[in-house]
Structure formats: C-alpha cells, structure tokens
NUFI-358194 format. One record per residue (C-alpha): residue in one letter; residue number from 1; x, y, z. Coordinates in nm, 2 decimals. Each point is the difference from the previous one (the first is absolute). Layout:
N
+---------+-----+--------+--------+--------+
: residuo : num :      X :      Y :      Z :
+---------+-----+--------+--------+--------+
:       A : NUM :      X :      Y :      Z :
...
+---------+-----+--------+--------+--------+
//
This chain:
83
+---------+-----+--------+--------+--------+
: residuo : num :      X :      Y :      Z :
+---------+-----+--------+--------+--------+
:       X :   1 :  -3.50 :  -0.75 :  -0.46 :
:       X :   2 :  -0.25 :   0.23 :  -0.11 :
:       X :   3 :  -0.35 :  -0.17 :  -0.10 :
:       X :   4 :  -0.29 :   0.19 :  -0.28 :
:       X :   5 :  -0.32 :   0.11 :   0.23 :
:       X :   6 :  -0.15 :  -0.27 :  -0.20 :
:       X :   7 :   0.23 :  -0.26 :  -0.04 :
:       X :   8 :   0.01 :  -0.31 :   0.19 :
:       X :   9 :   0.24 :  -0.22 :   0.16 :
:       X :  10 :   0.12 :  -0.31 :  -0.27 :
:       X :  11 :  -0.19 :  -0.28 :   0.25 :
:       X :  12 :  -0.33 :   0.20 :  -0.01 :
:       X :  13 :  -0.01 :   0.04 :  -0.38 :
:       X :  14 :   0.04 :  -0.39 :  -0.04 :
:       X :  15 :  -0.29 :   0.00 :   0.29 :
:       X :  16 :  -0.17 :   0.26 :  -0.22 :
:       X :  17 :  -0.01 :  -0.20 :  -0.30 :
:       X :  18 :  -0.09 :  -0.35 :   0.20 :
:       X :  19 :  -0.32 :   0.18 :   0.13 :
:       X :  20 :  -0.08 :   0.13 :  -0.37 :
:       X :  21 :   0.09 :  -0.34 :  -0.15 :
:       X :  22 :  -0.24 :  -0.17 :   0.30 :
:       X :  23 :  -0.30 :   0.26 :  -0.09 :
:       X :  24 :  -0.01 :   0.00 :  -0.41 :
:       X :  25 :   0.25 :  -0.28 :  -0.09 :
:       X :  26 :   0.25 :  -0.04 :  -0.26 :
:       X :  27 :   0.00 :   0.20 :  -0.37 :
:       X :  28 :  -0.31 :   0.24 :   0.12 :
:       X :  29 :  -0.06 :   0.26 :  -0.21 :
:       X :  30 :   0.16 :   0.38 :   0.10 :
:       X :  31 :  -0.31 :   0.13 :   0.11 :
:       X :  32 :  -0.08 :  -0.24 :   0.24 :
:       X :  33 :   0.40 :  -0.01 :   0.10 :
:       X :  34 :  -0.03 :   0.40 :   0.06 :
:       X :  35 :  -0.33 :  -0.02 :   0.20 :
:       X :  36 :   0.12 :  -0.28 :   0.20 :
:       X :  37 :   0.31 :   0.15 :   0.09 :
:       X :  38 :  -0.15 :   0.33 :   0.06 :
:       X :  39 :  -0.23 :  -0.17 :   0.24 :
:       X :  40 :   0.28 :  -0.17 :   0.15 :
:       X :  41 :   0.21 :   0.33 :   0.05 :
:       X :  42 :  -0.29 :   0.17 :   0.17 :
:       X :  43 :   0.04 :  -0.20 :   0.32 :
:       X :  44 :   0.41 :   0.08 :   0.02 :
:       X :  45 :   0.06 :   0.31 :   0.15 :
:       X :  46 :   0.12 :   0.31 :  -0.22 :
:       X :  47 :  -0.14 :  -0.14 :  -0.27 :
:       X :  48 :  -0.34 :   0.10 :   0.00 :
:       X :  49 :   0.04 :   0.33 :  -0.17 :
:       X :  50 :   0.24 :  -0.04 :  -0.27 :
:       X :  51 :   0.10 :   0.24 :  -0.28 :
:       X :  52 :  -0.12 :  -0.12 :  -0.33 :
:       X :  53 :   0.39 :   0.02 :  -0.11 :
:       X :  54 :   0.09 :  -0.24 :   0.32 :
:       X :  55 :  -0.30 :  -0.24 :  -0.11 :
:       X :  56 :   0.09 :  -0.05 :  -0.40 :
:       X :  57 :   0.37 :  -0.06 :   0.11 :
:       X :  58 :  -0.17 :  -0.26 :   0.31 :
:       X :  59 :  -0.20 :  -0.16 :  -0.28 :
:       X :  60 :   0.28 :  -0.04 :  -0.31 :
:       X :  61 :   0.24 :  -0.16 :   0.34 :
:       X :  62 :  -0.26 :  -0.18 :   0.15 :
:       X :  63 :  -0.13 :  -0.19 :  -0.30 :
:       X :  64 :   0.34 :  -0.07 :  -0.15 :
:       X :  65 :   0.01 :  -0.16 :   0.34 :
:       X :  66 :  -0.31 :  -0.17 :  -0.06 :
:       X :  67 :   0.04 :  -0.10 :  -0.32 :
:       X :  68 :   0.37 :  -0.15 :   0.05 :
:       X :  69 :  -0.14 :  -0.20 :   0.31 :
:       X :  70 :  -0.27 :  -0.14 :  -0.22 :
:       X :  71 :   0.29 :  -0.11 :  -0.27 :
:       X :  72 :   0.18 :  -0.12 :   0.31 :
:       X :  73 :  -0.24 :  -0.25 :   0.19 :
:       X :  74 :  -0.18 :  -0.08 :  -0.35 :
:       X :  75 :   0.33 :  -0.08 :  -0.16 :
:       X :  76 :  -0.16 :   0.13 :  -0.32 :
:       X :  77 :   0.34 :   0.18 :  -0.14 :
:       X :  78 :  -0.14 :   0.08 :  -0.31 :
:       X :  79 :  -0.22 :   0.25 :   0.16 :
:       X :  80 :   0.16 :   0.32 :  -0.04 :
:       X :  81 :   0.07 :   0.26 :   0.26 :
:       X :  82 :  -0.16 :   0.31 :  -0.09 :
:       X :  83 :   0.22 :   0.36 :   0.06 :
+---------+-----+--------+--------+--------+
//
C-alpha cells in the first residue's frame, strides 16, 4: 500500500495525538493545537519542511483527531466535532 510523504502510520497518529494531549491538554484552543503539533512534527522525519497545502490538510485531520479524543476521554458528547 502506497502511504502520502506526509502521512503517518494509524498507531503513530494516536501516539501523535497522546503527546499533544500530554503537552496542552484537552479542548486547547487551535492555535496552541497547531503550534504544538507543528513542534511535535518537527522532530519526525520528512516533516520538517512541509508544503503549506500538506500542513492545512495535517491541521483540519489532526485536530478533528484531537478534538474527537477530547469528546472521547472527557465523555462530554455534547461537544461538537468541528469539520
């Protein structure tokens, strides 16, 4: 199966998310998601240099991620998943 330059395997984006989770917590805002991420990325190989396209599409996956994770270990359901 062919994998995006910039995608990562399904056990490293959970690992992903548990290391931003561990660093800012639960229902941070954006900003703080994308820097924290970002810094995160930085330390993976191939990612260091992303195209601005490859980063928005990171950032919209990685904090409906994030945000579903939050909703998950919360167990506030009323929160809504933002697209």
């Amino acid at each position: 199966m062919h994998q995006a330059p910039w995608s990562l395997p399904e056990e490293h984006q959970g690992l992903l998310i548990a290391a931003v989770i561990e660093q800012i917590g639960l229902n941070a805002p954006r900003e703080l998601f994308t820097e924290t991420l970002f810094g995160l990325l930085e330390d993976i190989s191939g990612f260091e240099r992303l195209p601005s396209m490859a980063s928005r599409h990171l950032v919209r996956y990685y904090w409906k991620q994030y945000k579903a994770r939050s909703v998950q270990l919360t167990g506030d359901s009323q929160e809504q998943v933002p697209k």
